[in-house]
C-alpha positions in Angstrom: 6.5 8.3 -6.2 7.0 5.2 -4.1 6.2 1.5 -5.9 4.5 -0.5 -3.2 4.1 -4.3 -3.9 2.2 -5.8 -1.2 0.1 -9.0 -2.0 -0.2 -11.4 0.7 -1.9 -13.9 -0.3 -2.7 -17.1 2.2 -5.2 -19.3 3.2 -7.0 -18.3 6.5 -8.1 -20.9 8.3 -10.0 -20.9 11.1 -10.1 -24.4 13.6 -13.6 -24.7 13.8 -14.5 -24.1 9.8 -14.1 -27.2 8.0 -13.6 -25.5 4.8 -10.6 -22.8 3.6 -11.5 -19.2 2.5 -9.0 -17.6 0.5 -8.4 -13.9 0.9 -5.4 -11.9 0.2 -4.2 -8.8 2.1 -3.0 -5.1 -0.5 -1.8 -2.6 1.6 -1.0 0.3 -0.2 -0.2 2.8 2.6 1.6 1.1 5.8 1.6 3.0 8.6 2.7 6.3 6.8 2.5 9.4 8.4 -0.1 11.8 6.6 0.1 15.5 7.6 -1.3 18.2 5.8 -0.2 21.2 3.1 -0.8 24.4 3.8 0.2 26.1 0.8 -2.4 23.7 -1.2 -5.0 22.7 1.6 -4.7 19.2 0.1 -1.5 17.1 0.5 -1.3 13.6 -1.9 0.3 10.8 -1.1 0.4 8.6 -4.3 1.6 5.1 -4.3 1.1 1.9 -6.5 0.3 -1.6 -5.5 -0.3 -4.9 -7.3 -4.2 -6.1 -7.1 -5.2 -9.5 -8.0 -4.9 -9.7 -12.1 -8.3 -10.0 -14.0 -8.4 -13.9 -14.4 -8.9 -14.0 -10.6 -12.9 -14.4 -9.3 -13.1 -11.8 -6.5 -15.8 -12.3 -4.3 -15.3 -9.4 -2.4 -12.9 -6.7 -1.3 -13.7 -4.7 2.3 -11.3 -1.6 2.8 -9.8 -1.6 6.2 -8.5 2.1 7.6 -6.5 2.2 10.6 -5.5 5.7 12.2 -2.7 5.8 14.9 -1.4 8.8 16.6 2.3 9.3 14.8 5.4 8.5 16.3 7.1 11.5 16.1 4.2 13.8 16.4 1.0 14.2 18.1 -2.4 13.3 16.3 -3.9 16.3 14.9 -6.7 18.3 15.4 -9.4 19.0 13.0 -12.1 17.4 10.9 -10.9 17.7 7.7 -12.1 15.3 4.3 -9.7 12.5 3.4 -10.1 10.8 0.0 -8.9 7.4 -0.7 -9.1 7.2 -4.8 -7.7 4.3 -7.2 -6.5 4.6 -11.1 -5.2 2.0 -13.0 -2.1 2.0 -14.7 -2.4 3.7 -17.9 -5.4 4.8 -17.2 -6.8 8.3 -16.4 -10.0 7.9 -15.1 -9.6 8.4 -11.2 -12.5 7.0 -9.2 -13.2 8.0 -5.9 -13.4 4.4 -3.3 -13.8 5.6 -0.1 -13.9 9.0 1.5 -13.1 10.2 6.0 -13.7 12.6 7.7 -10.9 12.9 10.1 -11.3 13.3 13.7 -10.7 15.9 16.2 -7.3 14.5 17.8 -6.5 17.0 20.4 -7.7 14.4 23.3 -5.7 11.7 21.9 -2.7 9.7 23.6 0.3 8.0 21.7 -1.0 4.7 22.3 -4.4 5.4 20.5 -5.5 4.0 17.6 -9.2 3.6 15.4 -9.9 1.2 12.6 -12.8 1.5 10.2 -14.3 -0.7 7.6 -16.3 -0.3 3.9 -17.2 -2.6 1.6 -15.9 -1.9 -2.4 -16.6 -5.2 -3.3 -18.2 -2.4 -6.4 -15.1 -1.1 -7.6 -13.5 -4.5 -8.5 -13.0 -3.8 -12.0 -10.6 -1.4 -11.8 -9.0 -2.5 -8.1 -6.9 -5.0 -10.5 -3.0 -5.7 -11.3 -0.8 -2.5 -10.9 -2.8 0.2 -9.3 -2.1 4.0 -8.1 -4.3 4.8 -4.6 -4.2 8.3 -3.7 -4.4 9.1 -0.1 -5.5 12.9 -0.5 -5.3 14.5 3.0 -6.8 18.0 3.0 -6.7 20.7 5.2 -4.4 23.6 6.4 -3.5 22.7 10.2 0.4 22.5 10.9 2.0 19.7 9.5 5.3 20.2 11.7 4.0 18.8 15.1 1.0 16.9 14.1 -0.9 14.4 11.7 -1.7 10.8 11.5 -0.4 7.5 11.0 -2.3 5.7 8.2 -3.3 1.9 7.2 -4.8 1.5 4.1 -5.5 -2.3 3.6 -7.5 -4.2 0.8 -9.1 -7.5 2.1 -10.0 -9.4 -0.9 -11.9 -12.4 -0.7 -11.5 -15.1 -3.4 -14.6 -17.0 -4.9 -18.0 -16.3 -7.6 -19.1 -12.6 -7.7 -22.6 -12.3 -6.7 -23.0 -11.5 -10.3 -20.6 -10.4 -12.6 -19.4 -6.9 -13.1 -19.9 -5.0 -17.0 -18.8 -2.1 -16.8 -18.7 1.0 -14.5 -19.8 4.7 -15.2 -18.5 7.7 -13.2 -21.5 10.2 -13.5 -20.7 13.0 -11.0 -17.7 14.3 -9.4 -17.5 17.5 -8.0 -17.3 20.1 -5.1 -20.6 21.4 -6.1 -21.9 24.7 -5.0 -25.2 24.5 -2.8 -27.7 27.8 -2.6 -26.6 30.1 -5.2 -29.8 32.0 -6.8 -27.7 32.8 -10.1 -26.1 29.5 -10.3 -28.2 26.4 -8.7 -26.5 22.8 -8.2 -29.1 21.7 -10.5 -26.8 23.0 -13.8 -24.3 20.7 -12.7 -25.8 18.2 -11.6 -27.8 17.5 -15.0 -29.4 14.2 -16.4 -26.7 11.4 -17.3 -28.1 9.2 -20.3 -26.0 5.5 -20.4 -26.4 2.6 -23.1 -26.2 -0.7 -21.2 -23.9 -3.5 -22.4 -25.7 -6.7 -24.1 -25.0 -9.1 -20.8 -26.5 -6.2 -18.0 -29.1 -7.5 -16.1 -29.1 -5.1 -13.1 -27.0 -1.7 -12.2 -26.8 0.2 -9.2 -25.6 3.4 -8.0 -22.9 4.3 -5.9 -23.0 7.8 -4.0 -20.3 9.1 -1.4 -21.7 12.5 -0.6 -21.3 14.9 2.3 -22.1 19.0 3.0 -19.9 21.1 3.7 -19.5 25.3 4.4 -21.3 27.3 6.5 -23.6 29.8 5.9 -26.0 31.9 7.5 -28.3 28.6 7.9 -25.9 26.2 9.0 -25.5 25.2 5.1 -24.0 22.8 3.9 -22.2 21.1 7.1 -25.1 21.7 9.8 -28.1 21.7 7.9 -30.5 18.9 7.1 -31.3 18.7 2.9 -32.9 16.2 1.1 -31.6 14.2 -1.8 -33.8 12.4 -4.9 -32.2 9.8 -6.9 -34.3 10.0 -10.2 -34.1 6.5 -13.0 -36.0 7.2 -16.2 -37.7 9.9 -14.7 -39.3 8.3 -11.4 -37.7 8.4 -8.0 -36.3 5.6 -6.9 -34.5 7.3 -3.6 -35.5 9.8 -1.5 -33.2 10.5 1.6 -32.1 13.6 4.1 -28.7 14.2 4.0 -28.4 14.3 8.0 -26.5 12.1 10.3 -26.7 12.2 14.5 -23.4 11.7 15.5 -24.0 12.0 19.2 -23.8 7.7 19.1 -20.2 7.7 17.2 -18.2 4.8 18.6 -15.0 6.9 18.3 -15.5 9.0 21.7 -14.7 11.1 23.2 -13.2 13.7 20.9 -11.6 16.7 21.3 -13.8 19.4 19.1 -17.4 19.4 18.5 -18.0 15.8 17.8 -21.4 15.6 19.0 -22.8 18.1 16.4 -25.0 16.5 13.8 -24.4 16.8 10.3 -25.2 17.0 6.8 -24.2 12.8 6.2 -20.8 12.7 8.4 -19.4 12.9 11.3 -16.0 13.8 12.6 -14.1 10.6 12.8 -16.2 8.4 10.6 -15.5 6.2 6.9 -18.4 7.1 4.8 -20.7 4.3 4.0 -21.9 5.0 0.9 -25.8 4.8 0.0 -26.4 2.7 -3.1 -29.6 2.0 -5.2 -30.4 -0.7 -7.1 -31.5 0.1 -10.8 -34.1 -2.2 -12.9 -31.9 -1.9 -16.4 -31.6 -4.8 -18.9 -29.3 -5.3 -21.8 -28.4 -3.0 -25.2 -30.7 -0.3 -23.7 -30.7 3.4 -22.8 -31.7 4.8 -19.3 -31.6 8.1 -18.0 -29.7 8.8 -14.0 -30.4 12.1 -12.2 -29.6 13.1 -9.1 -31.3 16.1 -7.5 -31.0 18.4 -4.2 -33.8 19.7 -2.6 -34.3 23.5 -3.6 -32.0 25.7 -1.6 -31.2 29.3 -2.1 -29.5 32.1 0.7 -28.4 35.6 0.4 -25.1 35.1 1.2 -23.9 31.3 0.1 -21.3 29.2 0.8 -22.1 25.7 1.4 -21.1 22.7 -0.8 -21.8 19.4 -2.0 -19.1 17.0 -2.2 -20.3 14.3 -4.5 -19.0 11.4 -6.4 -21.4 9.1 -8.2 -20.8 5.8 -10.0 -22.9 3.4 -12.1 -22.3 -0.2 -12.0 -23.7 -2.5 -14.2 -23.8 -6.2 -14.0 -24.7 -9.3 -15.7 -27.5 -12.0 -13.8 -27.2 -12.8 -10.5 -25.0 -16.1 -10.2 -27.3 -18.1 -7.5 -30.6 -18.5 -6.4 -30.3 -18.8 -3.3 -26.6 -17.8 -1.5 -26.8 -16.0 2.0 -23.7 -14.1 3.6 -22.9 -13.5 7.4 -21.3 -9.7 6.9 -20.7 -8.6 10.9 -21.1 -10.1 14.1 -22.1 -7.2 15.7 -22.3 -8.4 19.4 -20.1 -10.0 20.8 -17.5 -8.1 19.0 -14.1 -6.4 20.0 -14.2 -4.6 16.8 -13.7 -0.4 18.0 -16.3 0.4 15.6 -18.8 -1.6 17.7 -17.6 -0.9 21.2 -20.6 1.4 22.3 -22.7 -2.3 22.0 -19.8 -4.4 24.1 -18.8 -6.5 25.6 -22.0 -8.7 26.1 -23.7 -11.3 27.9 -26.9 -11.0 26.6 -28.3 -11.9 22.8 -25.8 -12.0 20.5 -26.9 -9.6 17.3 -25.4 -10.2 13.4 -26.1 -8.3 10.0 -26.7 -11.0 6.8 -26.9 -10.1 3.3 -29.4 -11.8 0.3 -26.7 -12.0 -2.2 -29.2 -14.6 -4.0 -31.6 -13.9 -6.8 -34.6 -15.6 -4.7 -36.0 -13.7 -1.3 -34.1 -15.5 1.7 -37.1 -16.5 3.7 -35.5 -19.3 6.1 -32.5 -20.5 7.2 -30.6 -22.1 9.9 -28.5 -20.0 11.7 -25.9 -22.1 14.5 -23.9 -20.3 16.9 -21.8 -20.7 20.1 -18.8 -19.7 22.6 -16.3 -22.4 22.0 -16.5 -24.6 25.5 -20.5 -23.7 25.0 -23.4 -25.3 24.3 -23.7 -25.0 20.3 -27.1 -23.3 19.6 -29.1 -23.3 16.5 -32.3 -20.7 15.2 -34.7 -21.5 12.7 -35.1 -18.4 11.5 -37.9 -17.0 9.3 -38.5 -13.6 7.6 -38.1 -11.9 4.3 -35.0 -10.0 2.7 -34.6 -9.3 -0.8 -31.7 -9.9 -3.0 -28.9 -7.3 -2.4 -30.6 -6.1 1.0 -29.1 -6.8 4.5 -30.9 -7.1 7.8 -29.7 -7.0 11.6 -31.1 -10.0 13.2 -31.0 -10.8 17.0 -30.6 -14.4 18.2 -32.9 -15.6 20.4 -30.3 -17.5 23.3 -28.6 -15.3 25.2 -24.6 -16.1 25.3 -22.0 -16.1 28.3 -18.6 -17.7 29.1 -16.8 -17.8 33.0 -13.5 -17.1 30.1 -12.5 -13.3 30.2 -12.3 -14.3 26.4 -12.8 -16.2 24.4 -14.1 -16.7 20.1 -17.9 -16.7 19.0 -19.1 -18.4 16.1 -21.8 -18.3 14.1 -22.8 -20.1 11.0 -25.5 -19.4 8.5 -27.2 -22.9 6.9 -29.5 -23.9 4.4 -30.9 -20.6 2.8 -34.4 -21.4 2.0 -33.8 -25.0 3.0 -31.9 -25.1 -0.1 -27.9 -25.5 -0.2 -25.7 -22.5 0.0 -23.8 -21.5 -3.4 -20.9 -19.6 -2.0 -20.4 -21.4 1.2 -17.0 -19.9 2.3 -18.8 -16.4 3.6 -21.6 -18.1 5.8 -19.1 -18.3 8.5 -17.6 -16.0 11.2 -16.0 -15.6 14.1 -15.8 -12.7 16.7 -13.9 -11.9 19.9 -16.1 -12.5 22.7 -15.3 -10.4 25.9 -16.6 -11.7 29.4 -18.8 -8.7 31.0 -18.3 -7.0 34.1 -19.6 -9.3 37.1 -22.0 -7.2 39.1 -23.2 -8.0 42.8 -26.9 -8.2 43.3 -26.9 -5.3 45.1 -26.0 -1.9 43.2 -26.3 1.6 43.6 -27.1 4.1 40.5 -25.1 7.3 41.3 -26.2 10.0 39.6 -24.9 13.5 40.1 -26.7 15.8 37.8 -25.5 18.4 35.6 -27.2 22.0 35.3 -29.5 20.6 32.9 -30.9 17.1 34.5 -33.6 17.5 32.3 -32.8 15.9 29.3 -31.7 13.1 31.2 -33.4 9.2 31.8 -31.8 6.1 32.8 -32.8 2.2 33.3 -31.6 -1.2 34.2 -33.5 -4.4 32.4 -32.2 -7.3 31.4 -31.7 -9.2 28.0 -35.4 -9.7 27.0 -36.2 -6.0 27.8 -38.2 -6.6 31.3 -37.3 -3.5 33.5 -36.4 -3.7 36.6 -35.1 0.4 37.0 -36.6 3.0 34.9 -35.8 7.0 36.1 -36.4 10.2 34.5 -34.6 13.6 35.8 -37.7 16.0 35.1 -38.0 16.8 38.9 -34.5 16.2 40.1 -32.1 19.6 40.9 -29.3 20.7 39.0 -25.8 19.7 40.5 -27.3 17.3 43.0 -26.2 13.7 43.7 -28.9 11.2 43.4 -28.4 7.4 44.5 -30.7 4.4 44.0 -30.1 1.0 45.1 -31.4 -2.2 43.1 -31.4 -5.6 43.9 -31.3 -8.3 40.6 -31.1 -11.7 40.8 -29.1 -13.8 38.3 -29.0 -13.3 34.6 -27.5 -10.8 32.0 -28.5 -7.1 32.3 -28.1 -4.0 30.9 -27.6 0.0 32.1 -28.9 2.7 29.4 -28.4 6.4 29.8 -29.6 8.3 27.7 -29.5 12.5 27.2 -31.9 13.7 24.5 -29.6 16.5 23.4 -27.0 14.6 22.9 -24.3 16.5 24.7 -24.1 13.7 27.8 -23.1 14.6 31.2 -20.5 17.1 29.8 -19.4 19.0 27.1 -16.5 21.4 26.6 -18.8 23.7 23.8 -21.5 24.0 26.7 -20.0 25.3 29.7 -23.2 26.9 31.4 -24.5 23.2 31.3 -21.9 22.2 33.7 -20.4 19.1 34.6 -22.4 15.4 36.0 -21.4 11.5 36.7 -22.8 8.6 36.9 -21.3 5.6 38.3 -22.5 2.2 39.3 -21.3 1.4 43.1 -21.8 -1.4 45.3 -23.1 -1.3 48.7 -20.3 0.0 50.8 -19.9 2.9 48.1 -16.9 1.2 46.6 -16.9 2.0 41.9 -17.4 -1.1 40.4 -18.3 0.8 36.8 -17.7 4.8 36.6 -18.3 6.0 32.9 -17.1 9.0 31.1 -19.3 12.0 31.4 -18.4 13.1 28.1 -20.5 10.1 26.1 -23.4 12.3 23.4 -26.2 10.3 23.3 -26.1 7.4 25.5 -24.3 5.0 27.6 -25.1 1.1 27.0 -23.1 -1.1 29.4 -24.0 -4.7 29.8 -23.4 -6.8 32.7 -23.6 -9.9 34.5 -25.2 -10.9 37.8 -23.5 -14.1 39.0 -24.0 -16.0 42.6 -21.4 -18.5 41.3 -18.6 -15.9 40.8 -17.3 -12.5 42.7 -18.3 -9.2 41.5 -15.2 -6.8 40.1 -14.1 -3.3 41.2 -13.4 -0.8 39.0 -10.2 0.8 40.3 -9.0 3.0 38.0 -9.5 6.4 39.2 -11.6 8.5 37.3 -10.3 11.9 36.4 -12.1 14.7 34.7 -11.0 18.8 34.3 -14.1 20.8 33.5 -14.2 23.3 31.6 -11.8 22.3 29.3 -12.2 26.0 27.7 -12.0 28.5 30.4 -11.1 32.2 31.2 -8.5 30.6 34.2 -10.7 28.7 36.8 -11.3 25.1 35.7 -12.4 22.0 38.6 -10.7 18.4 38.6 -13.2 15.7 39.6 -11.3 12.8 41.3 -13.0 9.0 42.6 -10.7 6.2 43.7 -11.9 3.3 45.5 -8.3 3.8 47.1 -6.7 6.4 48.6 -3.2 7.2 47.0 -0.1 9.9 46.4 -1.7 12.3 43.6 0.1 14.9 42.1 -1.4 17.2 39.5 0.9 18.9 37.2 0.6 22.2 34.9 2.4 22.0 31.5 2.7 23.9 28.3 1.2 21.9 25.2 3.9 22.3 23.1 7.0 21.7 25.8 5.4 19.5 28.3 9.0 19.8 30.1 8.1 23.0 30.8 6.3 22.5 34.1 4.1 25.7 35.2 2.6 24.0 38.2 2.9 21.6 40.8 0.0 20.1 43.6 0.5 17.4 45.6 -2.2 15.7 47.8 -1.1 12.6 49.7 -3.6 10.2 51.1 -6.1 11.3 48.0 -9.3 9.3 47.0 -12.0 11.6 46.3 -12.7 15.1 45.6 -12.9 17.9 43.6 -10.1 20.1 43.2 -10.1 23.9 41.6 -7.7 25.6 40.2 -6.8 29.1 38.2 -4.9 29.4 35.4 -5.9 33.4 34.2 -2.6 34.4 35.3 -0.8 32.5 32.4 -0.5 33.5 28.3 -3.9 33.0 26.7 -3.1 29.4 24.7 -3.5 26.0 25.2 -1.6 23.9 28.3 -2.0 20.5 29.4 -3.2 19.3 33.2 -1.8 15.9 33.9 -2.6 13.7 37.1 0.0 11.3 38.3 -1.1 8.5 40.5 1.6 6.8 43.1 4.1 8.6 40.4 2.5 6.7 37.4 0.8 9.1 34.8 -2.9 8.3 35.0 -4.7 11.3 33.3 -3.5 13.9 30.4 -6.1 16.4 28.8 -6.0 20.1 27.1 -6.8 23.2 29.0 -7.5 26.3 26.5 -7.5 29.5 28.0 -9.5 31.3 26.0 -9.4 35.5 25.5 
C-alpha cells in the first residue's frame, strides 16, 4: 500500500479580497490510473494521506474529482459505481464520503477531461491526521486497453464550524435487495434507535443512495420509487428516487446517457440528500428509512445505500451567510450547459446562521466594470440554500476576464465568518451575433417533440416556434432581426433524446445552426444534446459579429448493419479526407476518401462488408485530424 503525504497548506489570496482565507489542498490519489478487476468486479486502490490534526477548526471541506482519459490507454466504457470511502488509522469503521457513477467513455479523446464537486464538510470528524481513502472502482470491462485517470482532492477550508460536530453514526450500509416477496428491503432496513450526546443540539442525516439491476419493470436502475425518511415515527422526507439526466453537463456520451434513472446518471458525483433532525441533548430518538412497497416475480434490482447520522452541538452564529457557487458566469465543466453569459449573473447562498437570512447586500462586478450592488430580500432558513438571480445584467468587450461577487450585511447585521462571503468566477465574453440571424433547423423524423425561441435576458420573446406541423427530414430557416442587448437561443426536445441519438436510429438524424445572412455558421451545435440547448449571446453595433469555423462533423448511425451517412458544414471549402480504421489498431487503415474543394455535404458510406465489431471513422481537414468517433457494426 502506497503512503501518500500531501498537505498543501497556503494562503489563497485573491487581489480584490481584502481579507486571507486559508484553505489547504489533501490529494490522496494524483492522477492514478484506475482500471477495473475482473476476477472481483471491484478493484481497490488504497492509499493514506495526512488530514489536518483535530486541534484545527475546519470550516469546510469540498471533494474535488477530476477524470482524464489515461495516458497509455483509452478512457473506458461503461457506467459502472465508484466509491470514494475514508477510515482512520486504527480504526475500522469505514464510512462511505462520496460515491460516481462513471461515464460511458467510448466518445472520448486523449485530451478530455471532467471535474466534479461535493461538499463533506459532514464527515470532518473522521477526515483528520493520518487517513486511508479507498478508491473502489467496480466493474468487469478490460482493464488492459482502458480505464481512467483519477484526482481525488480535499479542499479544506480553515475557520469556525457552522456548529460543532459530536459525534457521527453510520446507520445503513448495504447493497440491499429491492422486490423480493420472501425477503422485503424492509428486514434490513429496520428502525435505528441512537442516545444523543449531552452538547447535541441538532443532527441530520446523510444519504448517498442509487438503484441498480434490472428487472422485468425496469427495477432498480430505470424505475421511479419513492423513499420516506421516518424520525420518531413521523416523516420528515418524502422523495422519488428518479433523476432526468437528459440535462447532464457531461455530453455527449458514448452509451445511453440520456436515460433517466433511479437517483444517477452516467457521469455524475452523487449529491447526497440530507435532512435535518429536531434532537436535543442525553436523549433517545428513533431513524427509519423506508422504500416504497415493491414486489416482482422475477427480482433483481438493488438498493445501494449508505446512511449516516451526524449530531452537532448549537449553531455558532446568528446570523453568518455563505456565497457556495457562482453559477453564471462560470467556466466550471459542471456548469457549462448555462455558459458563457452576458445576461444576469445567477449564484447559490447558504443560511449557515441560527436566525432566517431575510436581507442582505449582495455587490458584484467584471473587474474594469461598473461595481453593482442588490438589496436583496427574501427568506431562507438555517442550513438551506437558495439560487438567486441578480437583477443587472453583466458583460465585458475582454474575451475574459474574473467576476466577483460579495455577500454583505446578513440581516443588516455583521457577518460572523466573513472569509466565505466572497468569490470569484471566470467570466467568458459570449459569442457576438449580428442583428440579422437565421435559425436553421433541419428536422429529424420526429420534429414533434421539438420547440425553440430567442428572448433576451428579462424573458421578452422575440422568436418562439413549435415543430407540430413541420415534416420529418425537412430544412426549415427563419430570419430575426434584434437590436442591441444580451440574448438567448433555447431548444428544447421533450423526450430528451435531442436531434440524435445512436439508441434511436428510426428517429434519424437533425441540426440546428445559427447563420448569418449570406448563410455563413456563426453557432452550429451538436445534435446529440438530451434535453435542451441554452446558448447565450450578444448583439453588439459597437463590435463585429464572429464565425464559427470549425467544421461540424457528425456519422449517423453510429450503430449500423454497414451503411452509416457523414454530415459535413464548413463556412470554407477545404482538402477532406475521411479515413476507415479498426478501434483497436487505428494504423490499420480499412479505408480511404478524399474530396478536395469540400464544404458541405452529406456523404454515405457502407461498411457490411467488414467483421462485425467496432471501427473508428476519422475526418481529416487540410491533413489536420478534425473529427474521430466509433462506428459499431452490429450482427
Amino acid at each position: 500500500m502506497n503512503r501518500i503525504h500531501l498537505l498543501v497548506i497556503g494562503l489563497l489570496l485573491n487581489s480584490a479580497i481584502s481579507y486571507a482565507q486559508q484553505k489547504t489542498h489533501v490529494i490522496s490519489h494524483n492522477e492514478e490510473t484506475i482500471v477495473t478487476d475482473p476476477s472481483k468486479g471491484r478493484n481497490s486502490y488504497k492509499r493514506f494521506a495526512v488530514f489536518p490534526d483535530k486541534t484545527k477548526k475546519i470550516r469546510s471541506i469540498i471533494l474535488n474529482l477530476k477524470f482524464e482519459c489515461p495516458d497509455k490507454m483509452r478512457c473506458a466504457d461503461w457506467d459502472y459505481v465508484d466509491h470514494i470511502k475514508a477510515r482512520q488509522k486504527n480504526d475500522s469503521t469505514v464510512y462511505e464520503i462520496a460515491r460516481m457513477l462513471t461515464p460511458y467513455g467510448g466518445f472520448f479523446q486523449k485530451d478530455w477531461g471532467f471535474e466534479w464537486r461535493v461538499d463533506i464538510t459532514d464527515f470532518s470528524q473522521i477526515l483528520r491526521e493520518d487517513v486511508e481513502i479507498d478508491y473502489i472502482h467496480t466493474g468487469y470491462e478490460d482493464n488492459k486497453t482502458r480505464g481512467w485517470k483519477v484526482t481525488v482532492d480535499f479542499e479544506i477550508t480553515y475557520g469556525n464550524p457552522v456548529a460543532n460536530p459530536v459525534a457521527i453514526h453510520k446507520i445503513y450500509d448495504g447493497n440491499y435487495k429491492y422486490g423480493y416477496k420472501d425477503d422485503p428491503i424492509e428486514n434490513h432496513l429496520k428502525p435505528v434507535t441512537i442516545k444523543t450526546n449531552p452538547e447535541t443540539n441538532f443532527s441530520k442525516i446523510k444519504i448517498h443512495q442509487t438503484g441498480h439491476g434490472m428487472d422485468a419493470n425496469g427495477c432498480g436502475e430505470f424505475c421511479s420509487k419513492y423513499r420516506d425518511v421516518v424520525f420518531n415515527g413521523t416523516i420528515v422526507d418524502h422523495q422519488d428516487l428518479w433523476k432526468a439526466c437528459g440535462d447532464n453537463p457531461l455530453y455527449p456520451q458514448a452509451g445511453t446517457w440520456i436515460f433517466d434513472r433511479a437517483n444517477w446518471c452516467p457521469g455524475y458525483l452523487v449529491q447526497p440528500d440530507e435532512v435535518f433532525l429536531n434532537t436535543k441533548g442525553n436523549e433517545s430518538f428513533s431513524i427509519d428509512i423506508n422504500m416504497e412497497p415493491y414486489e416482482t416475480e422475477k427480482p433483481s434490482a438493488n438498493e445501494l445505500l449508505t446512511a449516516y447520522v451526524i449530531e452537532y452541538g448549537k449553531v455558532n452564529a446568528a446570523n453568518d451567510v455563505t456565497l457556495v457557487d457562482i453559477i453564471q458566469p462560470s467556466t466550471r465543466l459542471e456548469h457549462s450547459r448555462k455558459n458563457p453569459i452576458g445576461g444576469l449573473p445567477v449564484i447559490r447562498v447558504k443560511n449557515n446562521g441560527s436566525k432566517p437570512l431575510k436581507k442582505m447586500t449582495i455587490k458584484y462586478f467584471i473587474e474594469g466594470e461598473r461595481v453593482q450592488n442588490f438589496k436583496w430580500t427574501g427568506h431562507i432558513s438555517f442550513g438551506e440554500s437558495a439560487i438567486i438571480t441578480l437583477p443587472t445584467e453583466v458583460f465585458s468587450k475582454k474575451e475574459s476576464a474574473n467576476f466577483h461577487v460579495e455577500l454583505l450585511k446578513p440581516n443588516g447585521k455583521k457577518d460572523a465568518f466573513i472569509s466565505d462571503n466572497k468569490q470569484q468566477s471566470g467570466y467568458k465574453r459570449p459569442n457576438i451575433l449580428p442583428e440579422s440571424i437565421i435559425v436553421y433547423y433541419k428536422t429529424n423524423n420526429k420534429p414533434g417533440q421539438n420547440t425553440y425561441s430567442i428572448q433576451d435576458s428579462f424573458g421578452h420573446v422575440f422568436l418562439k416556434k413549435d415543430s407540430l406541423n413541420m415534416k420529418p427530414n425537412t430544412v426549415y430557416q427563419d430570419t430575426i432581426k434584434l437590436k442591441k442587448g444580451n440574448y438567448n437561443f433555447t431548444f428544447n426536445d421533450t423526450k430528451g433524446d435531442g436531434l440524435e441519438f445512436w439508441y434511436k436510429v428510426k428517429d434519424g438524424r437533425g441540426e440546428v445552426k445559427l447563420l448569418d445572412s449570406l448563410g455563413n455558421a456563426i453557432k452550429q451545435f451538436k445534435s446529440d444534446f438530451g434535453s435542451s440547448i441554452n446558448y447565450h449571446f450578444s448583439v453588439r453595433t459597437d463590435m463585429p459579429y464572429e464565425l464559427d469555423n470549425m467544421p461540424s462533423i457528425a456519422a449517423f448511425p453510429a450503430r449500423t448493419n454497414g451503411p452509416f451517412t457523414l454530415d459535413y458544414f464548413s463556412n470554407k471549402p477545404a482538402n477532406v479526407k475521411v479515413l476507415i480504421v479498426d478501434q483497436e489498431d487505428e494504423a490499420h487503415v480499412l479505408e480511404t476518401h478524399s474530396y478536395a474543394n469540400f464544404s458541405r455535404g452529406a456523404l454515405s458510406f457502407d461498411l457490411s462488408y467488414l467483421p462485425k465489431k467496432r471501427y473508428y471513422v476519422k475526418v481529416f481537414v487540410d491533413e489536420e485530424e478534425m473529427y474521430k468517433n466509433r462506428i459499431r457494426l452490429k450482427e
